[in-house]
C-alpha positions in Angstrom: 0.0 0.0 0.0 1.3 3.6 -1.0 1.9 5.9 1.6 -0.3 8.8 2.4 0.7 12.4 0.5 1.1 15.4 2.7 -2.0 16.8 1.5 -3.6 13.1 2.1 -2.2 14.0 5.8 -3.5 17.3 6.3 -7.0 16.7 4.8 -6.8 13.1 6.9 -5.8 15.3 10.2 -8.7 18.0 9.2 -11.1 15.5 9.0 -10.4 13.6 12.2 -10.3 16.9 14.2 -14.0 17.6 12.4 -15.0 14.2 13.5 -13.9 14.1 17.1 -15.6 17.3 17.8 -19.3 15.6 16.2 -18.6 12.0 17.8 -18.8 11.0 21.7 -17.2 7.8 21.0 -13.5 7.4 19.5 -14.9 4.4 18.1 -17.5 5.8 16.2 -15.0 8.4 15.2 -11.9 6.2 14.2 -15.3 4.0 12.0 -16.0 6.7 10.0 -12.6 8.3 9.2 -11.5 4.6 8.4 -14.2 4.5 5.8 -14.4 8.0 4.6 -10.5 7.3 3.9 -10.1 3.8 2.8 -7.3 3.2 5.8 -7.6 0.7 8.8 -9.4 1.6 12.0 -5.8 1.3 13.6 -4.3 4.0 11.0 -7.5 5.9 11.7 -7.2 6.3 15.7 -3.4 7.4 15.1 -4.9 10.3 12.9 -7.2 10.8 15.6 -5.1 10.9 18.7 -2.6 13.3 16.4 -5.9 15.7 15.8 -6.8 15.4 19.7 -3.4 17.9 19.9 -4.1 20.0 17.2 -5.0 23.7 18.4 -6.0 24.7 14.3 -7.0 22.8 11.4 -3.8 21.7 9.2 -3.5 23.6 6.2 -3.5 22.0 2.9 -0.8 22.8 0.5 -0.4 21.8 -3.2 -0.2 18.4 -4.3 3.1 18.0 -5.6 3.2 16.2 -9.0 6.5 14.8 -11.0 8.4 17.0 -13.5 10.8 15.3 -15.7 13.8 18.1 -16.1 16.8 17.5 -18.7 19.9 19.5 -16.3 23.7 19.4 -17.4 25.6 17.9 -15.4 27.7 20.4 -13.5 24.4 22.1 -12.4 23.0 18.7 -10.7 26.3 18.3 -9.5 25.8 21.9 -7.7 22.2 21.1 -6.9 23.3 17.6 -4.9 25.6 19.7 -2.7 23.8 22.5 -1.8 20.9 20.1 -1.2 23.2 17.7 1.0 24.6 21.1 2.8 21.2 22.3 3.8 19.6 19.4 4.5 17.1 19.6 2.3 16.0 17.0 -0.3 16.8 17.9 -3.9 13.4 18.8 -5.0 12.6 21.2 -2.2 16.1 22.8 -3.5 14.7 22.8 -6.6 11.5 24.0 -5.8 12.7 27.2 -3.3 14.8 27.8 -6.4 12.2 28.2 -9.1 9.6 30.1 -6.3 13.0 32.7 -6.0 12.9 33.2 -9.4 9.6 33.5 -10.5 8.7 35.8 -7.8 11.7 38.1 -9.0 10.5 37.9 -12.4 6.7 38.4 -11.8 6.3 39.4 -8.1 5.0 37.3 -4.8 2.0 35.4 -6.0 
C-alpha cells in the first residue's frame, strides 16, 4: 500500500479533528474516518489521537506532482551539494529555487 501524500495527511488530520468534535465515542470516530479514507481503523485512531493535539485545522498545501527536467551535469552536481549542505532533499532545493525566481521575475504570487 502507498503511503499517504502530505496533503492526504492534512486533509486526513482536518477531517479527524472535524469528527472528534461531532462523535462521543473514539470508536465511532476512528469508524468513520476509516471508511471515509479507505485506511484501517488502527491507522485511523493514530490520525485521531494526532488531531486530539491540534490547536488549528492543518492547512492543505499543493499536491506536488512529477516533472521530468533535462539538467547538465555540473548544475545537478551543484544542486546535490547545496541540497546535502542544507539538509534539504533535492526537490525542495529545486523548488525554493524556481519560487525565488519567479517571484523576482513576476512578483509574490
Amino acid at each position: 500500500m502507498a503511503r499517504a501524500t502530505d496533503v492526504q495527511k492534512a486533509e486526513r488530520l482536518n477531517l479527524a479533528r472535524t469528527l472528534l468534535q461531532e462523535h462521543d465515542h473514539l470508536l465511532d470516530a476512528a469508524e468513520r474516518l476509516a471508511g471515509s479514507c479507505s485506511i484501517s481503523r488502527h491507522q485511523a485512531y493514530r490520525y485521531l489521537e494526532h488531531a486530539k493535539r491540534l490547536t488549528a485545522p492543518v492547512p492543505v498545501g499543493d499536491a506536488k506532482v512529477a516533472v521530468l527536467l533535462k539538467l547538465s551535469r555540473s548544475l545537478v552536481q551543484r544542486l546535490r551539494m547545496s541540497a546535502a549542505s542544507t539538509g534539504l532533499t533535492m526537490s525542495e532545493t529545486v523548488s525554493r529555487a524556481l519560487v525565488a525566481a519567479l517571484n523576482r521575475v513576476e512578483g509574490p504570487g
